[in-house]
N, C-alpha and C positions, 0 to 999 in steps of 0.2 A: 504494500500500500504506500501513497506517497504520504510522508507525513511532512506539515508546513510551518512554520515556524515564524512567526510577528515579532516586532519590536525587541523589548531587551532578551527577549529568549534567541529570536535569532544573533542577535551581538552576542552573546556566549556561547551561542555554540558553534557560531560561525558560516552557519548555514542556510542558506533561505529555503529548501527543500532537499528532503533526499528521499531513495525509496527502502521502504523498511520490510524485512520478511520475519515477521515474529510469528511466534503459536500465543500470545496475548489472546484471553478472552473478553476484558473492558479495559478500557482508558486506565483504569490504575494499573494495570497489570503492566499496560505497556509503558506507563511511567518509570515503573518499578528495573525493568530493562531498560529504558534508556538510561537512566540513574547507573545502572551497571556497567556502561562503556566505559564511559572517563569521566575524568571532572568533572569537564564542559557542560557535558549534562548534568553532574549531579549538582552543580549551583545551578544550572538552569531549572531545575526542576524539585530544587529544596523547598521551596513553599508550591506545595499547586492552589493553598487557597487562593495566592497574586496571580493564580492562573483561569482563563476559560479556555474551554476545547470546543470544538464544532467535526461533527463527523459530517463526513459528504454538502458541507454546509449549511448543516442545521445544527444550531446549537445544543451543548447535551450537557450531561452530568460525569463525572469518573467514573460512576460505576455502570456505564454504559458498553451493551456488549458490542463488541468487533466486529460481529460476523456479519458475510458481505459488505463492510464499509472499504471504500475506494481511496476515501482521503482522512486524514485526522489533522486539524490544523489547531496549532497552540497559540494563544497571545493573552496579553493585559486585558485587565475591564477596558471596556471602553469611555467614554468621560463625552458630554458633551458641549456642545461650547460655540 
């Protein structure tokens, strides 16, 4: 799946998208693995409450499940202004 990555999450992990092949069942699962590469992620993804996900571009929760999702994309709250 591709997973995409916004604002200060991409600035840490340095990446605007890559494609990921986990056996992740939900959003935290697959947290929990990307936390396991390196660093980069695990400051990226040390608080997921500073975090939203949106799977296939509807917004969801962590403990939402994977299956058939195409995309997972991480960022900050939004703010408006």
């Amino acid at each position: 799946m591709n997973v995409l990555y916004f604002a200060w999450v991409r600035e840490r992990i340095g990446l605007p998208v890559e494609d990921v092949t986990t056996s992740a069942a939900t959003v935290a699962d697959l947290v929990e693995e990307l936390r396991g590469r390196e660093e980069r992620y695990a400051a990226a993804f040390a608080d997921t409450s500073a975090l939203r996900v949106a799977l296939d571009q509807e917004l969801a929760e962590f403990d939402a499940p994977l299956a058939g999702v195409r995309e997972v994309a991480f960022f900050p709250p939004m703010t408006g202004g």
